[in-house]
C-alpha positions in Angstrom: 49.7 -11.7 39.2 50.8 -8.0 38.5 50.9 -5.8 41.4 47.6 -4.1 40.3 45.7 -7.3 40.6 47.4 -8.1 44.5 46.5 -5.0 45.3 42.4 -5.2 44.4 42.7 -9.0 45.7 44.2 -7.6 49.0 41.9 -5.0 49.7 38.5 -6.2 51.1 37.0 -3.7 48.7 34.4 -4.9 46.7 35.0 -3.7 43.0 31.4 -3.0 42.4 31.8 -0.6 45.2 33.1 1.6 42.8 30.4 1.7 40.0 28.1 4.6 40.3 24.9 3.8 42.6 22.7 4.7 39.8 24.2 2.3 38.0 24.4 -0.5 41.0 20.7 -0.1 41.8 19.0 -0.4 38.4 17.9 -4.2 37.7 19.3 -6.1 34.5 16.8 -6.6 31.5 13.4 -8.4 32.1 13.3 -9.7 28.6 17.4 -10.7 28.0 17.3 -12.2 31.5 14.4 -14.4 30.9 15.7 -15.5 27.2 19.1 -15.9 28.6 17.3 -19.6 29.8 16.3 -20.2 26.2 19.9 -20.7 25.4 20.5 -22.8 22.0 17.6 -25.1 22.4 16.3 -25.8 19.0 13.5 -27.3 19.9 11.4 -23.9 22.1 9.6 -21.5 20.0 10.4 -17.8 20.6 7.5 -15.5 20.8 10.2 -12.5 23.1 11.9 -10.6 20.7 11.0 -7.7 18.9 12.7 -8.3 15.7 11.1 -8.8 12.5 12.0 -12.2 11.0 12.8 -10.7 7.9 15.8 -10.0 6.3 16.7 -6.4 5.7 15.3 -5.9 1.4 18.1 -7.0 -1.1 18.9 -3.6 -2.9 18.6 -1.6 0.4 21.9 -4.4 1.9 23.3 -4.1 -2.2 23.5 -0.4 -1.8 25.4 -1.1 1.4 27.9 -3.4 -0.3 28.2 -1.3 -3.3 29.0 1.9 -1.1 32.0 -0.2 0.9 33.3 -1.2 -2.7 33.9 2.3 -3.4 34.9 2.8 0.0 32.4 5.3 1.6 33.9 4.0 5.2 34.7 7.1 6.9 32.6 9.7 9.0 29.6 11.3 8.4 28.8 14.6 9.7 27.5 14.3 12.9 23.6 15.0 12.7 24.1 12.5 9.7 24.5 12.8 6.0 22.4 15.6 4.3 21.1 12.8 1.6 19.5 11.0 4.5 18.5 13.9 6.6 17.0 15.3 3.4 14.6 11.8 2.6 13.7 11.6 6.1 12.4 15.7 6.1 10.2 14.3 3.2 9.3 10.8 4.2 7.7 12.7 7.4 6.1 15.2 6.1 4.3 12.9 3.6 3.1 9.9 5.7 2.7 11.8 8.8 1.9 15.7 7.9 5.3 16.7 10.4 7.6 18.9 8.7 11.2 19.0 9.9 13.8 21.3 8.2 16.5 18.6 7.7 19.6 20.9 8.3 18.5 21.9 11.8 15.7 19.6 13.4 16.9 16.2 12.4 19.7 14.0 13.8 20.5 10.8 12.7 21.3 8.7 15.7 22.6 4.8 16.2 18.9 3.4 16.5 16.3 5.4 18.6 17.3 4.0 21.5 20.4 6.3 21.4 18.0 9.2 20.5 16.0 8.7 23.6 18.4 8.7 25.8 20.0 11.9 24.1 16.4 13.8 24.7 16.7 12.4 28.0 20.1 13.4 29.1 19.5 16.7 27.3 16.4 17.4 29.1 16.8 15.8 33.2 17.8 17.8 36.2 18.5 16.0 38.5 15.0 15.3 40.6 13.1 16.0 37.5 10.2 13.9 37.3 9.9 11.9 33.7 6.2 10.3 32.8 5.8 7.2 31.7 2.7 5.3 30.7 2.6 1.9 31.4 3.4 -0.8 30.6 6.2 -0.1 28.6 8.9 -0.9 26.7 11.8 -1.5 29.4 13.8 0.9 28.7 12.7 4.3 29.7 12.8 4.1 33.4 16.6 2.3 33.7 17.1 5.5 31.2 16.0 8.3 33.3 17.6 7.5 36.6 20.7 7.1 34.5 19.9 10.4 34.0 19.2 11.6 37.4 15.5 12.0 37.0 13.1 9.9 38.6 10.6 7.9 36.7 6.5 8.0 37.6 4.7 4.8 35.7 0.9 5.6 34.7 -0.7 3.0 34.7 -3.1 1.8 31.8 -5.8 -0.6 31.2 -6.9 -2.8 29.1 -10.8 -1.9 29.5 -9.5 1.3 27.8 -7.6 -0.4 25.5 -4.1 0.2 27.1 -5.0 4.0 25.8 -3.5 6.8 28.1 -6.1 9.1 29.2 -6.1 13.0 30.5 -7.6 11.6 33.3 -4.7 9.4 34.3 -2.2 11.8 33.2 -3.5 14.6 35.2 -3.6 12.3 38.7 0.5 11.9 37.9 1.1 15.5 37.4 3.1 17.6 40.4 5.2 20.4 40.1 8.6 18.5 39.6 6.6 17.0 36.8 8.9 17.6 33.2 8.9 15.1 30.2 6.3 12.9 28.9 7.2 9.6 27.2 4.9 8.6 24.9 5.5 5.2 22.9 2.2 4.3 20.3 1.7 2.1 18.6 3.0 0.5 22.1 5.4 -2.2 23.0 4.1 -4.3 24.4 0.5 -3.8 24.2 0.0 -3.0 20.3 -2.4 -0.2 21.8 -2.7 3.0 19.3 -3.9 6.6 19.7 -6.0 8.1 17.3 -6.6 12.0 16.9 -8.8 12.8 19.0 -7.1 10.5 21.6 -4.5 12.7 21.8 -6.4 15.8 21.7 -7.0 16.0 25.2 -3.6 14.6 26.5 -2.2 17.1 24.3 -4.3 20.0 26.4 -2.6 18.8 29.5 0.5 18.8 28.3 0.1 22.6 27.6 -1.7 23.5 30.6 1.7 21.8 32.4 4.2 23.3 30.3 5.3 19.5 29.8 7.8 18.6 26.8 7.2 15.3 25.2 9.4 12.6 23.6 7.2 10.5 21.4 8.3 7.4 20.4 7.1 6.3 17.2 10.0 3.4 16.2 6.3 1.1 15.5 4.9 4.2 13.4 4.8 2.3 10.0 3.4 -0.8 11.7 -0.3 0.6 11.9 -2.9 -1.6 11.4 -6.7 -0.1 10.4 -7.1 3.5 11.0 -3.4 5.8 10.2 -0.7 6.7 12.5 -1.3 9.8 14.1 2.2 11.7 15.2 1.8 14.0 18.3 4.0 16.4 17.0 0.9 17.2 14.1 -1.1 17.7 17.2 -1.7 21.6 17.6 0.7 23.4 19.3 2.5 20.4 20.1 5.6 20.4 17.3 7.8 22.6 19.5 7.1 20.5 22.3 8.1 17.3 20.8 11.0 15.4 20.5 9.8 12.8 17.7 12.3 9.4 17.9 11.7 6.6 15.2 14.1 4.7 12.9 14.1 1.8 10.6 14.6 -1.0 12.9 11.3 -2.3 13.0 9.4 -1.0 9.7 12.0 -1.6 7.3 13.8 -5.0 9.1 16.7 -3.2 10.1 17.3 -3.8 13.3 21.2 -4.8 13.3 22.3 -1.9 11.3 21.3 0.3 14.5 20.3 3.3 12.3 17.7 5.8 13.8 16.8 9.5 13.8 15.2 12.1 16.4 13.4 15.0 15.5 12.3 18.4 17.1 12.9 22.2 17.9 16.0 23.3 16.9 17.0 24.2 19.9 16.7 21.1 21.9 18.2 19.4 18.6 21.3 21.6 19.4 21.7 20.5 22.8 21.0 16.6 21.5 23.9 16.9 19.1 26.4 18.2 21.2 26.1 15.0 23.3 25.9 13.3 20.3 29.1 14.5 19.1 31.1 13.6 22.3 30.0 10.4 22.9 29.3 8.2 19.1 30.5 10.6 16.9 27.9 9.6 14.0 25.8 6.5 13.1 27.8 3.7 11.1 28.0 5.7 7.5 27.1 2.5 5.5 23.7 1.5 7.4 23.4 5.6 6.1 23.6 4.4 2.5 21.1 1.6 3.2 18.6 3.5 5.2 18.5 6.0 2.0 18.2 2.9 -0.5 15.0 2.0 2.5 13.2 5.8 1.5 13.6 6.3 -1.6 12.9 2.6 -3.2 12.1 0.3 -0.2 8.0 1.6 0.6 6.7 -1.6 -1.3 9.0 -3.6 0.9 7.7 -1.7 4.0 3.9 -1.9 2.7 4.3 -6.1 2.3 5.9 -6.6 5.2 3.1 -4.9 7.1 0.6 -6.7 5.3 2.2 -10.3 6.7 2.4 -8.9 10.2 -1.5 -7.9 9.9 -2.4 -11.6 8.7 -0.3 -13.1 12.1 -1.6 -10.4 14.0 -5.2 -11.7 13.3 -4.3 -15.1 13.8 -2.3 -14.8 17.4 -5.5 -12.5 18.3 -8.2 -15.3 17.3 -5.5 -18.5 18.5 -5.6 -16.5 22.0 -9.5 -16.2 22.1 -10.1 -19.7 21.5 -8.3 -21.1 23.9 -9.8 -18.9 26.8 -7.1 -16.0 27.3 -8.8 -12.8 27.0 -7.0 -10.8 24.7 -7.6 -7.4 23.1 -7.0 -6.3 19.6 -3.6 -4.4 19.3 -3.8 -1.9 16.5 -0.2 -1.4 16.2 3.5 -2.8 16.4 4.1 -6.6 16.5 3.0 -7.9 20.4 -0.1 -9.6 21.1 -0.7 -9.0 25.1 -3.3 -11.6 26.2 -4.4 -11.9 29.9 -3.6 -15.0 31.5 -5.6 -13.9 34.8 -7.7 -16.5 34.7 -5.0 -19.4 35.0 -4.2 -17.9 38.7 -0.5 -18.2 37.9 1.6 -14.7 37.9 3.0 -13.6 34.6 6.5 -14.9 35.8 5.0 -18.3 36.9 2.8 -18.9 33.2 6.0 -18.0 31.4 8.7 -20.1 33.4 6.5 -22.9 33.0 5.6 -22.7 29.4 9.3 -22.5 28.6 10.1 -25.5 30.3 6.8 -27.2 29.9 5.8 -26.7 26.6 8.7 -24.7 24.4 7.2 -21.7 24.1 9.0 -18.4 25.3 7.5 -15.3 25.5 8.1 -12.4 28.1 6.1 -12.0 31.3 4.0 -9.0 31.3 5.5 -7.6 34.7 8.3 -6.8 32.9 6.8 -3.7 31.6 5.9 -1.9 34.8 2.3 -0.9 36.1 -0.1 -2.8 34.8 1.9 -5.4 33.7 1.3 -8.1 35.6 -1.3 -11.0 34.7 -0.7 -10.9 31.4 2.2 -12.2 28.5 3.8 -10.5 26.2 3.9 -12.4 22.7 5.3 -11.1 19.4 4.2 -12.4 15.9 7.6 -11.2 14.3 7.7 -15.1 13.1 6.5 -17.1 10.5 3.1 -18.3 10.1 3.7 -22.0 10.6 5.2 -21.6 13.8 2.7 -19.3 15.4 0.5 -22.0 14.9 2.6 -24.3 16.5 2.9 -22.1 19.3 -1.1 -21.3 20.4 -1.7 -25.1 20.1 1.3 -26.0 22.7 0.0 -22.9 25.0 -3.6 -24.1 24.5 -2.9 -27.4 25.8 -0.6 -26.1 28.5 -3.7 -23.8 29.2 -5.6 -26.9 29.4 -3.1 -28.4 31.9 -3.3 -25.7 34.0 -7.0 -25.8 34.5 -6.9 -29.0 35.1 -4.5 -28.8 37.9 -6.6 -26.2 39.2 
């Protein structure tokens, strides 16, 4: 043992006495915690992560390959090559009428979880208070008290169709109030906001001077009416940090390739973090995020069309075997109420991992509102989606029974 080492093991000190209390106090992940018990069993079906079960298109991973063959391995600037910047400026502007000048309003960032806590950390004084309608995806709260700003959950329902309302908003409001999160098509609900949903929120976020980061990583994955950005709401493009990326619409999600939008100003301010702490997304998921925009929309458009089919399916499966469950318009998660079993979101799912080999995330997980219901994502294959609703509907069955 090196003298370093006695010296920690002498001392009564505890090392995590060290870590910063932010740090110490915020609770691991809901979802990696619970499908850390899933463990290599081959025999449970996973309904937990969001990950598309598809493989990332050929010629989008050849253009990869190809660009490390002629040795494009270095650094890119760091808002991201111009090339990419450029197809992103113009992918935007037509499928979601947002115009961004590429050369000053657009970083490329390593997935948009990186660009969200970059608006974040750009944005928080300490004691700023950061909106968040929920439930969510996990992330944001941990994100803002890393940040020193203190998260306020809004709770949604689904007799409104997990929709935020002015209404709701407007109760949360206080002077310390700062940043909106908005994340629609939502994980985990699938809920969507059309346009003149968001008129009205977009009125309160005005009358409170409020900036916005809108998440729109499930943009693509729109299912009936089209994706509405906030930023094309009036007045509200200067106000909005936009954050997407290609994880989810283009299969993507290992190649950690994302991209935040907004006023150049706050893009300023976003990069020089940026710069300090990753330098530049990885230049060769670049290349294939490119290959993805400028070839890759048929790709896009088919694998949407396969997600609509299992989203119809996991909607109807839910239905028939009792669990009340509204349509999601959006994203990959089904989110069906499993009230009426009288277990708790963290008892149904414990006990239909080990009793039936289904996983799938307990709705309390995802903050107010959460609880009494189960998140389920239909990022799989047909066949065993099928499989899956007829193990829960007979563990449904069991359950009533016992009751």
């Amino acid at each position: 043992m090196n003298l370093k080492s006695e010296a920690f093991t002498d001392s009564n000190k505890a090392m995590s006495s060290y870590l910063s209390p932010l740090v110490r106090e915020i609770p691991s992940s809901g979802i990696r915690k619970f499908f850390d018990l899933v463990g290599s069993n081959k025999d449970i079906i996973t309904l937990g992560v969001g990950e598309p079960d598809f493989t990332t298109p050929w010629h989008m991973r050849e253009a990869c390959v190809y660009s490390l063959e002629r040795g494009f391995t270095s650094y890119t600037s760091n808002a991201g090559t111009p090339e990419l910047r450029e197809a992103i400026s113009e992918y935007l502007n037509e499928q979601f009428e947002v115009r961004y000048d590429p050369k000053n309003e657009i970083i490329v960032t390593v997935g948009g979880s990186e660009a969200i806590d970059l608006a974040l950390r750009a944005l928080i004084v300490p004691g700023d208070e950061i909106l968040v309608p929920e439930p969510c995806y996990i992330s944001y709260s941990p994100i803002t008290a890393i940040g020193g700003g203190v998260p306020v959950g809004i709770e949604t329902f689904a007799k409104d169709e997990f929709k935020l309302t002015a209404e709701a908003l407007e109760a949360k409001i206080t002077p310390k109030s700062k940043v909106l999160i908005l994340c629609y098509p939502s994980n985990p609900t699938g809920a969507t906001m059309t346009y003149e949903d968001w008129l009205p929120i977009a009125e309160v976020v005005e009358k409170h001077d409020l900036i916005v980061i809108s998440d729109e990583i499930y943009a693509e994955l729109n299912y009936g009416e089209k994706h509405v950005s906030f930023a094309s709401m009036p007045g509200m493009m200067d106000r909005t940090i936009l954050v997407s990326g290609f994880s989810k619409a283009f299969a993507m999600t290992g190649w950690r390739i994302g991209y935040t939008c907004g006023h150049p100003d706050l893009i300023a301010a976003m990069l020089k973090i940026h710069q300090y702490t990753v330098m530049c997304a990885p230049s060769m998921g670049q290349v294939a995020a490119l290959e993805g925009l400028r070839n890759g929309l048929g790709e896009k458009d088919r694998m949407v069309e396969a997600y609509n089919q299992r989203r119809r399916l996991m909607v109807e499966g839910f239905r028939e075997i009792g669990l009340e469950c509204h349509e999601p318009r959006g994203a990959f998660y089904v989110f069906p109420s499993i009230k009426s079993t009288g277990l708790s979101s963290d008892e149904f799912a414990q006990r239909l991992l080990t009793e039936a080999k289904v996983a799938a995330v307990p709705g309390n997980v995802f903050g107010l509102g959460g609880e009494g219901y189960l998140r389920c994502s239909y990022a799989t294959s047909v066949g065993q989606l099928t499989e899956a609703l007829d193990r829960i509907g007979h563990f449904v069955e069991k359950v009533r029974r016992e009751g």
